[in-house]
C-alpha positions as CSV (number, residue, x, y, z in Angstrom):
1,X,0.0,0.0,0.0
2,X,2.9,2.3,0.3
3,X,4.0,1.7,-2.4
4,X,1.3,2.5,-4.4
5,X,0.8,6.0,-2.2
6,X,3.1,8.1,-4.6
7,X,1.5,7.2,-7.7
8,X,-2.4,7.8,-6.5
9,X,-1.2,11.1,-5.3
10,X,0.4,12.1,-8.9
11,X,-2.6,10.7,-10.2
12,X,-5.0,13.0,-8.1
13,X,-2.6,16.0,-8.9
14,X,-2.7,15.0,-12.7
15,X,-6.9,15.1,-12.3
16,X,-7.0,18.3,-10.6
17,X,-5.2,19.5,-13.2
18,X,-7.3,18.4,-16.0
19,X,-9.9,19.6,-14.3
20,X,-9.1,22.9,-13.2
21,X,-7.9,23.8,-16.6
22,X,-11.5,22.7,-17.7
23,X,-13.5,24.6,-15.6
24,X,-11.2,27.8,-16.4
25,X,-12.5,28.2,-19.8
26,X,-15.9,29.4,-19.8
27,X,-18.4,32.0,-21.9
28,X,-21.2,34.5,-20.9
29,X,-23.5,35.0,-24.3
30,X,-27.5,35.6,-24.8
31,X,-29.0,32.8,-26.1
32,X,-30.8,35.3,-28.6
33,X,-31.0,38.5,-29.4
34,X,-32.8,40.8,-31.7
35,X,-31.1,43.5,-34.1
36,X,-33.1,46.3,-36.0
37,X,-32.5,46.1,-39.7
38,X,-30.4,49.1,-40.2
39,X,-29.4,50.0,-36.7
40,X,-26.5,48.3,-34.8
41,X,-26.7,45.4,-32.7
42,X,-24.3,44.7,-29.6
43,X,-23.6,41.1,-28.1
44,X,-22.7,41.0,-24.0
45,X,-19.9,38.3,-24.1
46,X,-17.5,37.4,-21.1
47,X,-14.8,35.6,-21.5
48,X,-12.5,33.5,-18.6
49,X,-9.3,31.8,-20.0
50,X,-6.7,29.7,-17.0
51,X,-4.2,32.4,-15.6
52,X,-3.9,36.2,-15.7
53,X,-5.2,38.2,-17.7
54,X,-3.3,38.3,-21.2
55,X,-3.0,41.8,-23.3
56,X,-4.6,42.2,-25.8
57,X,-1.8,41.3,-28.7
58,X,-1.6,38.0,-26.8
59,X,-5.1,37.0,-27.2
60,X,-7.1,36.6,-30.7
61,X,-10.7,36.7,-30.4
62,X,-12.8,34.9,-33.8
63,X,-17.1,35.1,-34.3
64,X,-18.6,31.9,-36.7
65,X,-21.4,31.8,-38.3
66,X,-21.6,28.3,-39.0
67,X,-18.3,27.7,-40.7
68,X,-17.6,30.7,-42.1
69,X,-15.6,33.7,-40.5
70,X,-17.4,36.9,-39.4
71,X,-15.0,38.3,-37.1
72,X,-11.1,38.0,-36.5
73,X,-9.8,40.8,-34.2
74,X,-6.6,40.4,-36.3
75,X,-8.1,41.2,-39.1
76,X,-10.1,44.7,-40.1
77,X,-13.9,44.2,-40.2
78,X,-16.1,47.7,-41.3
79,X,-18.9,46.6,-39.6
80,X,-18.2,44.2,-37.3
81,X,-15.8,45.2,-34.2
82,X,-15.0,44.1,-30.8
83,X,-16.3,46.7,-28.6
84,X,-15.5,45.0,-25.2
85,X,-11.2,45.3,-23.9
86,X,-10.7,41.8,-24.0
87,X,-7.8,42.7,-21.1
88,X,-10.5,42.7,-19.0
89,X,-12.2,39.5,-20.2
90,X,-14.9,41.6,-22.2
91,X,-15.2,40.3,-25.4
92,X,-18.3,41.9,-26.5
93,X,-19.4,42.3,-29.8
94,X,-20.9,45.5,-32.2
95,X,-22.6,44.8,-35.2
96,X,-23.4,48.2,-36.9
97,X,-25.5,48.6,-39.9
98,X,-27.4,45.1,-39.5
99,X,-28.0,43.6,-42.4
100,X,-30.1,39.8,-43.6
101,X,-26.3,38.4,-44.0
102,X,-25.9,39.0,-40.4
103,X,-28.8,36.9,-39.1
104,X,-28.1,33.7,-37.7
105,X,-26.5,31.4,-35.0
106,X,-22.7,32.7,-34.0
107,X,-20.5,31.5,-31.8
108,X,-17.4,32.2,-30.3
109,X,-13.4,31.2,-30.0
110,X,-10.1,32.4,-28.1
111,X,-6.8,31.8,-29.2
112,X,-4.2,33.1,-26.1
113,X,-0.4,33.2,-26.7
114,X,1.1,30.3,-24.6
115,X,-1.6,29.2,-23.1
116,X,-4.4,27.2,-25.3
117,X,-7.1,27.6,-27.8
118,X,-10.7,27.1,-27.1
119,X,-14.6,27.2,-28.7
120,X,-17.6,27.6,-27.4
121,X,-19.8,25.7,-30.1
122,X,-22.3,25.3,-27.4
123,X,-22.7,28.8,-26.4
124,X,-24.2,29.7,-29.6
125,X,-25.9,33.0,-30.3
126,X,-28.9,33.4,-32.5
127,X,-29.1,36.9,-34.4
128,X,-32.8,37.6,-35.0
129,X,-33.5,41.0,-37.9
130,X,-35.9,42.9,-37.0
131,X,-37.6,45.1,-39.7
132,X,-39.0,47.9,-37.6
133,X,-38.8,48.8,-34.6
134,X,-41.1,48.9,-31.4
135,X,-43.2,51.3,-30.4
136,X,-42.4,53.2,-27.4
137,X,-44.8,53.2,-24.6
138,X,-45.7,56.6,-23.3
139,X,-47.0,57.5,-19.5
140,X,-48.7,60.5,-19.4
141,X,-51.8,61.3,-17.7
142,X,-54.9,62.6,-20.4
143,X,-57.0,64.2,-18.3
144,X,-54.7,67.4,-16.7
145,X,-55.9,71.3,-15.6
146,X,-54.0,74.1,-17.1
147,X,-51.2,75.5,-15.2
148,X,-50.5,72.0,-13.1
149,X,-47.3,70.8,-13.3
150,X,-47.1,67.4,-14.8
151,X,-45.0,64.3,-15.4
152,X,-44.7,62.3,-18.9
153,X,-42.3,59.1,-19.4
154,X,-41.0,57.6,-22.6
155,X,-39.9,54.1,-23.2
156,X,-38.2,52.6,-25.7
157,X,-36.6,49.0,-26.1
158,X,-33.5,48.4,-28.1
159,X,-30.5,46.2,-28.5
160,X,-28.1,49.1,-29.6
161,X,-26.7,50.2,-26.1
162,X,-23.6,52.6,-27.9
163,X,-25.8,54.3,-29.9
164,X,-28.9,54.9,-28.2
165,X,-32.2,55.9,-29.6
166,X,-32.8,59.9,-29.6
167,X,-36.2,61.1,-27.8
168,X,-38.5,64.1,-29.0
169,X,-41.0,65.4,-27.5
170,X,-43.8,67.5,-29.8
171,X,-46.6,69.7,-29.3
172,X,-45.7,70.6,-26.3
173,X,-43.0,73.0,-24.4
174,X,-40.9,71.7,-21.1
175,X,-38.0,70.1,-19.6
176,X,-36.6,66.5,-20.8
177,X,-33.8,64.4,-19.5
178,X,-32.6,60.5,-20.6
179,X,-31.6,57.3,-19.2
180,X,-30.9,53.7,-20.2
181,X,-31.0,50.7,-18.3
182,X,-29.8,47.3,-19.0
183,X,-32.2,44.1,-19.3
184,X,-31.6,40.4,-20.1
185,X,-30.0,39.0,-23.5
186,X,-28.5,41.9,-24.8
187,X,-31.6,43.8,-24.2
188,X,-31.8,47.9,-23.2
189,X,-34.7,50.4,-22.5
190,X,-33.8,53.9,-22.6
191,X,-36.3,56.3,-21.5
192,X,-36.9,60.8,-21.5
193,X,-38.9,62.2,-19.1
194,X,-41.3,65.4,-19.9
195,X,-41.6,67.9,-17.1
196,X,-44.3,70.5,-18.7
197,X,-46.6,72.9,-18.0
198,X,-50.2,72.2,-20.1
199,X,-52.0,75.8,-21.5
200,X,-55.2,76.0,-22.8
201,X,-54.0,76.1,-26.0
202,X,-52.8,72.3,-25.7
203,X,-56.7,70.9,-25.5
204,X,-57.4,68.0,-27.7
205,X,-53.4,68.0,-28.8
206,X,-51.5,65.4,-29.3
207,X,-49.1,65.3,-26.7
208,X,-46.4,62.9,-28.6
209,X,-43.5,60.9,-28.1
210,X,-41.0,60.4,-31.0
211,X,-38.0,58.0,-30.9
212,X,-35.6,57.7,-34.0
213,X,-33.4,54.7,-33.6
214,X,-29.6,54.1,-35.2
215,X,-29.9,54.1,-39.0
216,X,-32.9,56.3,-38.9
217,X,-35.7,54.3,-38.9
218,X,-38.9,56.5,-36.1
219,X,-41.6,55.4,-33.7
220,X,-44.3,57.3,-32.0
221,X,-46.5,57.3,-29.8
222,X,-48.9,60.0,-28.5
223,X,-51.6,61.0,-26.2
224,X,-54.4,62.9,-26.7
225,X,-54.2,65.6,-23.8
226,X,-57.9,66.8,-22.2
227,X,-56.9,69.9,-20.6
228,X,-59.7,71.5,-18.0
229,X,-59.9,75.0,-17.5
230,X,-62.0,77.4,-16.1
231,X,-64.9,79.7,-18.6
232,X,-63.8,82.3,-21.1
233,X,-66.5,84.4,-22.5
234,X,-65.8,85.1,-25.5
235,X,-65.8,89.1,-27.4
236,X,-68.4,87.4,-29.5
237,X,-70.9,87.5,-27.1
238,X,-73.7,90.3,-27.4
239,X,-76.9,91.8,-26.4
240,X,-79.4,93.6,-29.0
241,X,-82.8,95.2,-28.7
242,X,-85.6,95.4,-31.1
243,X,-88.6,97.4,-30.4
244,X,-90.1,94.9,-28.2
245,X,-87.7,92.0,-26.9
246,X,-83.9,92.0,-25.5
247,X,-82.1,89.1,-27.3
248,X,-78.5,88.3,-26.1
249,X,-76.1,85.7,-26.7
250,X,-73.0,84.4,-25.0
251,X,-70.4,82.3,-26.2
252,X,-68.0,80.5,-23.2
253,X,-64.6,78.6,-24.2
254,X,-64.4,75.8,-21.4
255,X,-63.1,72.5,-20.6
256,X,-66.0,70.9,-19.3
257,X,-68.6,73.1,-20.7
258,X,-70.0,76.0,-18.1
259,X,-73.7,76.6,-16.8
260,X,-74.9,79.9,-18.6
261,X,-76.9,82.2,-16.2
262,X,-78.0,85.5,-16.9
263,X,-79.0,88.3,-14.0
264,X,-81.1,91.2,-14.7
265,X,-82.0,93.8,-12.2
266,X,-80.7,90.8,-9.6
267,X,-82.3,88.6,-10.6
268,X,-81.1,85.3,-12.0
269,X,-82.7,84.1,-14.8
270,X,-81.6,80.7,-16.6
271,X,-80.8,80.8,-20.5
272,X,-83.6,80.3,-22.6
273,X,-81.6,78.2,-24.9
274,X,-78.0,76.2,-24.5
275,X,-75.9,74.3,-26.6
276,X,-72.6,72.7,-27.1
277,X,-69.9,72.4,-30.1
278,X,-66.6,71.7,-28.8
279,X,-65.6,73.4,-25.9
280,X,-67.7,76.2,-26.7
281,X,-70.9,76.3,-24.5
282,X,-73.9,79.0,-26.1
283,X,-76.7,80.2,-24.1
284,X,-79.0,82.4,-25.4
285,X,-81.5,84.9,-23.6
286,X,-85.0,86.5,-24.7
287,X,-86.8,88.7,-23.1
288,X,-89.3,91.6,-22.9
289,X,-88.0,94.7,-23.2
290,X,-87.4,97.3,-21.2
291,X,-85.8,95.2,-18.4
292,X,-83.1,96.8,-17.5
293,X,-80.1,98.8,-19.2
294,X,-77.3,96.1,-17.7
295,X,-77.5,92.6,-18.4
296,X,-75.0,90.2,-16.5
297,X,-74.1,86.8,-17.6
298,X,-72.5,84.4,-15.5
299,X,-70.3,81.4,-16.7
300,X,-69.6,78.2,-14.5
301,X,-68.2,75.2,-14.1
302,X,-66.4,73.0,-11.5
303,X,-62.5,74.4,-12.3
304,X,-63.7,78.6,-12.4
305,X,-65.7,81.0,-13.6
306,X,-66.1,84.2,-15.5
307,X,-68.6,86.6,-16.4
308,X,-69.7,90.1,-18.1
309,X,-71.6,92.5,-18.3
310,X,-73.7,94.0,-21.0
311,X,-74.9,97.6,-21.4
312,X,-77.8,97.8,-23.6
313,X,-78.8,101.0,-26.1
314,X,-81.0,103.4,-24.8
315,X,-83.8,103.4,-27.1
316,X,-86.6,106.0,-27.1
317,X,-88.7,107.8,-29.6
318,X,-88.4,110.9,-31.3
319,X,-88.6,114.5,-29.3
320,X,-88.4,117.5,-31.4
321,X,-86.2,120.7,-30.0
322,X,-88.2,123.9,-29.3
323,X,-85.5,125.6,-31.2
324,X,-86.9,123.9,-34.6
325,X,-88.6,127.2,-36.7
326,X,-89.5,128.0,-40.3
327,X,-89.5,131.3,-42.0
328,X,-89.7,133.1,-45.4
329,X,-88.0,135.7,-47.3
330,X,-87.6,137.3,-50.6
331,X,-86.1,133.7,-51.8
332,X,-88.7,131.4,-50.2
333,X,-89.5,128.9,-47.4
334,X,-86.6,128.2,-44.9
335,X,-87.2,125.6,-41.9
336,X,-85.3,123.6,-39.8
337,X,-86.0,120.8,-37.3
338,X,-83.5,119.2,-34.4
339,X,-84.7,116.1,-33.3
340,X,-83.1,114.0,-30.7
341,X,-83.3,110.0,-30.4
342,X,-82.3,106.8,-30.4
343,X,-81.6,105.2,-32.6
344,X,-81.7,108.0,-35.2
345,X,-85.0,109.4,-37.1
346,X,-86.4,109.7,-40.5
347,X,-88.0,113.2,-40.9
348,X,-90.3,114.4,-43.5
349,X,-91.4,117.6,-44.5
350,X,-95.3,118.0,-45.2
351,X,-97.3,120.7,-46.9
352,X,-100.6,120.3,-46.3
353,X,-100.4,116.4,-46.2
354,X,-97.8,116.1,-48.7
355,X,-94.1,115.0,-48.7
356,X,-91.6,117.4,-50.0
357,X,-88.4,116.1,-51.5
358,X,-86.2,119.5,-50.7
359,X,-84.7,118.5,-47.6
360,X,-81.5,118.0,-46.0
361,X,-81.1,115.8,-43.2
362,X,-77.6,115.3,-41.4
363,X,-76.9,113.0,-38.1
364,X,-74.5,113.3,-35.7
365,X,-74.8,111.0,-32.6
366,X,-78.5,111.1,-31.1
367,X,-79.4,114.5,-32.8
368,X,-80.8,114.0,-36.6
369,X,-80.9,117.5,-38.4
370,X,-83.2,118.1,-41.7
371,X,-83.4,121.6,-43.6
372,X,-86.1,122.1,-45.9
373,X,-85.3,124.9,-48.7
374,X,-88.9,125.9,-50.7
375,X,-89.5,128.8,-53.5
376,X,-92.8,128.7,-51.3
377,X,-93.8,132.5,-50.5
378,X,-97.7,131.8,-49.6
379,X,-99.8,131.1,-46.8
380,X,-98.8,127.6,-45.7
381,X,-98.5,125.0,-42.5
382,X,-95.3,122.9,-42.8
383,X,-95.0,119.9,-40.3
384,X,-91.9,118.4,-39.5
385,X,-92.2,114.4,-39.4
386,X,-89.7,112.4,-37.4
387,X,-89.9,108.8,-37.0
388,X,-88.4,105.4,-35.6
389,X,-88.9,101.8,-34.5
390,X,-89.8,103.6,-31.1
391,X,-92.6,106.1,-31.8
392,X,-92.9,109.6,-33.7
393,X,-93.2,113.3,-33.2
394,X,-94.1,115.9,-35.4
395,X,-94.3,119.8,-35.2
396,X,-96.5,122.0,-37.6
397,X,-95.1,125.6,-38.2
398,X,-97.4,128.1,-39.9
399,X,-96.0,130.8,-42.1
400,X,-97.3,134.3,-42.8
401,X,-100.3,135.2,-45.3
402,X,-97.8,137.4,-47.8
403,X,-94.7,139.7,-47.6
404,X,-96.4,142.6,-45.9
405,X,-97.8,140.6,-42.7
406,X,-94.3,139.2,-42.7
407,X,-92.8,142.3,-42.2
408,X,-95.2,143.4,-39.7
409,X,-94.6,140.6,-37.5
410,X,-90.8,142.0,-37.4
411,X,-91.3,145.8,-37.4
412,X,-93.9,146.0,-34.6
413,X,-91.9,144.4,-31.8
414,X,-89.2,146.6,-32.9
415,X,-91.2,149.4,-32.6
416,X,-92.4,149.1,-29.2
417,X,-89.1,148.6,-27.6
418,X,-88.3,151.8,-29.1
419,X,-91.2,153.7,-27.5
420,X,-90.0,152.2,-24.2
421,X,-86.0,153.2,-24.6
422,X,-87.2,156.6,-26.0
423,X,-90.0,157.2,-22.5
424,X,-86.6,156.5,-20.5
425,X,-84.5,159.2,-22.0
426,X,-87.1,161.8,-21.5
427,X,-87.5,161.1,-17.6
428,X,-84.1,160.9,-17.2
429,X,-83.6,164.0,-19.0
430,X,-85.8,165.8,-16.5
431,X,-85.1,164.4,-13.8
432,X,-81.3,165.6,-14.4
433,X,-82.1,169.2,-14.8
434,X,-83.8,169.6,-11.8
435,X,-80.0,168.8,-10.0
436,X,-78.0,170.0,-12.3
437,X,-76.7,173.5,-10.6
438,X,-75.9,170.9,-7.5
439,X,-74.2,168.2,-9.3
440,X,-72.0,171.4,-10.8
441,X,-71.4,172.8,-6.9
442,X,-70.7,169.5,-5.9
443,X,-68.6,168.6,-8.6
444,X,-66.3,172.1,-8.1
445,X,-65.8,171.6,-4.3
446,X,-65.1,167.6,-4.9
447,X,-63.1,168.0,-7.9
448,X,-59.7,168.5,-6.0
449,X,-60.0,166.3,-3.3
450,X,-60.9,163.5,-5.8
451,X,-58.7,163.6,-7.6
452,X,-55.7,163.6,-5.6
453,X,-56.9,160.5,-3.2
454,X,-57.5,158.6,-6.4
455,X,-53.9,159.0,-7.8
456,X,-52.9,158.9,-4.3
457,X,-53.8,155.2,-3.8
458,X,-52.2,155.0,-7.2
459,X,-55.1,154.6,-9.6
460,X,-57.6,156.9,-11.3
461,X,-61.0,157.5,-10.0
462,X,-63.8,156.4,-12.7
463,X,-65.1,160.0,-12.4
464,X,-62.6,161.7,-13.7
465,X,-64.1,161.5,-17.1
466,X,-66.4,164.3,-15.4
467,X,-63.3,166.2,-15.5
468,X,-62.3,165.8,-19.0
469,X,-66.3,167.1,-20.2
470,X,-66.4,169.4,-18.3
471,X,-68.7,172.0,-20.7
472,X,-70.4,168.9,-21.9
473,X,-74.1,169.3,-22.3
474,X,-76.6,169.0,-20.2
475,X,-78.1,166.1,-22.9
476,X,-74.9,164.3,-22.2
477,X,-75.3,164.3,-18.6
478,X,-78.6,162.9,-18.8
479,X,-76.9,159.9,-20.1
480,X,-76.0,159.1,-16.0
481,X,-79.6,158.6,-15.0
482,X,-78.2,156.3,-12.1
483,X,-81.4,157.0,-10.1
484,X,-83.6,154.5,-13.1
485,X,-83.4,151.1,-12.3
486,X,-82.7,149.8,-15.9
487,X,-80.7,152.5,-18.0
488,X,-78.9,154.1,-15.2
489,X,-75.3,152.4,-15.2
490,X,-75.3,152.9,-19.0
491,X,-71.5,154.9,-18.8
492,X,-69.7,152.7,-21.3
493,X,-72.5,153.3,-23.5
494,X,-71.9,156.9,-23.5
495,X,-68.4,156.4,-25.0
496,X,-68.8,154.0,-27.8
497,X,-68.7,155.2,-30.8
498,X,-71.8,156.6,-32.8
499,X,-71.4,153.7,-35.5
500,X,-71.2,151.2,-33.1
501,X,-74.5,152.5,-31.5
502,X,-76.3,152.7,-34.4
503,X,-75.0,148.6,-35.3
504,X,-75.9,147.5,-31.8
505,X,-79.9,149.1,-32.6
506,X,-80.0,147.2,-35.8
507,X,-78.9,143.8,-34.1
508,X,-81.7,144.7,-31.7
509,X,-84.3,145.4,-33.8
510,X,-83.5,142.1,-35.3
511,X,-83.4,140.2,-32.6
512,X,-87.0,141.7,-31.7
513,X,-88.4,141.3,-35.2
514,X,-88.4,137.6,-34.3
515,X,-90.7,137.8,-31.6
């Protein structure tokens, strides 16, 4: 038995060996893996060889595809490179550029310097192509309010880990960042997430997620957003008045649609009629009219509300100014009529129940102006007509018989007010030289004291025109009646000049003809 001690221990060492150096070589491959046509493709592999780790130079690394040779990284492949440091035991693999030749079962070999050679026939890889690509699965909630901060995620599955798939967010404005993570078999998702704000504006959009893989090749997805707000009314909206009923309408931009009320005098009153189309909600009110010169409608719904008010037109029927008035001269009938309203008139001119065409009518506002110009010199009655939706108002204005009663009806107002200003002067007249020896005395011994207080306290006394007509006449005194209680202050008028007198008479004998 001791004898045979030292061979059973070689033996065991011999084993070991063997088996050590068996168990040293070993392979870490997917089973399968997918590769967009187009894009690139990368194969996880891990290698483990007996001893330390060889450099690179020292270790040739070989892909099959059945027989044939896809790979040597001794040799220069365009597509095909080893992306993995194969100091480290990495002996990944990058197909860019898949093509059909490229599909299939691979497997692996190692060649190191010294040491031994070895294939893995039974860690075979199966290629799959892939025409297109996935589509990526967007997170995003649908239903959002405006001005809410929210949270969108992108995902997209790929087998291209060193050139990842590029993420683009549309129809919408915010924040995006990337990441990848790695799966099983060869396997990657790479994901953006959307920080944004949702507007108004982004109702029944397409919030959408676009991801363009290597080689080119796009994928979408998209959700439609719902964004809630609260009611707009809209500048559409409007009130309008005919001559009996208040119609208004208002048109509110919501997200859900609003409850239309309308309030008049306080009072809340629902719409008569309300529709939808889209997120426009119309309610419509009718009424009798006069109700009320403000009409308030009132928007609502469960995110808000809004509301506005209406100011109706004041509508009224015709009133014809006091200052309307015909006449006639030498060239005919003159007449003009001011009548104020709203809305604006129509206004005919009738002689003796018929129309006349010879008018001019101008509007400005509420005020509607007509001028009727009329080779008419006889007896007539002339009514001015003004009508609207509202009512109507006339006025009849009746001319003189002929030229002379014309005439009379200016000259004999004149006439008296001439009697009257001419019984004035006379009184006065008298009544100033009864004191006009005292006025003289009075004037002599006041004269010098006067005078020197007034330009004393550094201004002139308004009697010291007394002392520049000094021989006027006793008519001209009689001008200072200051004892009548109508013509006395008339002082200024004493100084104007004659042709300015005799102007200001004319003007009032004018002014009096139209009595």
């Amino acid at each position: 038995m001791k004898a045979l001690q030292p061979g059973l221990a070689l033996l065991c060492l011999l084993l070991t060996a063997v088996c050590t150096d068996c168990q040293s070589w070993s392979l870490s491959v997917p089973h399968k893996i997918s590769a967009l046509q187009g894009s690139c493709v990368v194969v996880p592999c891990e290698v483990t060889y007996p001893g330390e780790a060889k450099s690179a130079d020292e270790v040739t690394t070989i892909w099959y595809k059945n027989s044939d040779t896809m790979f040597s990284s001794k040799e220069q492949v365009d597509r095909w490179k080893q992306i993995g440091d194969i100091e480290l035991r990495n002996c990944t693999l990058e197909i860019d550029q898949v093509r059909n030749t490229d599909a299939g079962r691979l497997h692996f070999r190692i060649e190191v310097k010294n040491l031994n050679s070895y294939s893995f026939k039974e860690n075979l890889v199966t290629v799959e192509l892939v025409d297109d690509p996935q589509e990526p699965k967007l997170n995003s909630p649908r239903d959002v309010k405006a001005g809410d901060r929210i949270f969108a995620s992108c995902e997209a599955l790929h087998s291209c880990p060193s050139h990842p798939p590029q993420f683009t967010w549309r129809n919408t404005k915010g924040l995006s960042h990337a990441q990848h993570q790695k799966l099983e078999n060869g396997e990657w998702k790479s994901s953006s997430t959307l920080e944004f704000t949702p507007a108004i504006q982004d109702n029944d959009k397409k919030l959408t997620c676009m991801v363009e893989h290597r080689g080119g090749k796009i994928k979408e997805s998209f959700v439609l957003l719902n964004v809630k707000y609260q009611p707009r009314i809209q500048n559409s909206s409007s009130c309008s008045v005919d001559t009996t009923t208040v119609s208004c309408q208002c048109h509110v931009d919501s997200n859900p649609e609003s409850q239309i009320t309308w309030r008049v005098r306080n009072r809340e009153m629902g719409a008569n009629i309300t529709y939808q189309k889209g997120t426009t909600t119309v309610g419509t009110l009718q009424a009798a009219f006069p109700l009320s010169r403000n009409v308030l409608c009132l928007a609502t719904n469960s995110y808000g509300k809004d509301e506005k008010s209406f100011l109706l037109p004041l509508h009224e029927k015709p009133e014809i100014h006091n200052d309307s008035r015909c006449a006639i001269n030498a060239t005919g009938l003159f007449c003009i009529c001011f009548v104020n309203s709203t809305p604006p008139v129509d206004i005919q001119w009738q002689l003796s129940g018929t129309n006349l065409s010879s008018s001019i009518t101008t509007k400005q506002g509420d005020m509607t102006t007509a001028i009727l110009m009329d080779p008419i010199t006889s007896s007539q009655s002339i009514s001015c007509l003004a009508v609207n939706d509202y009512g109507r108002a006339s006025m009849t204005f009746t001319v003189p018989k002929d030229d002379l009663m014309w005439y009379l009806f200016i000259a004999l107002p004149s006439a008296a007010v001439l009697l009257i200003v001419v019984l004035v002067v006379v009184v006065c007249r008298r009544r100033a030289g009864k004191n006009t020896a005292e006025k003289n005395i009075n004037y002599v011994n006041k004269k010098t004291s006067v005078d020197s207080e007034d330009y004393r306290n550094g201004e002139k006394s308004r009697y010291t025109s007394w002392e520049i007509n000094e021989h006027q006449t006793s008519y001209d005194q009689d001008i200072y009646c200051n004892e009548h209680p109508v013509y006395g202050n008339t002082e200024e008028l004493q100084e104007m000049p004659h042709e300015y007198s005799r102007s200001s008479t004319v003007e009032a004998e004018d002014i009096y003809a139209n009595m």
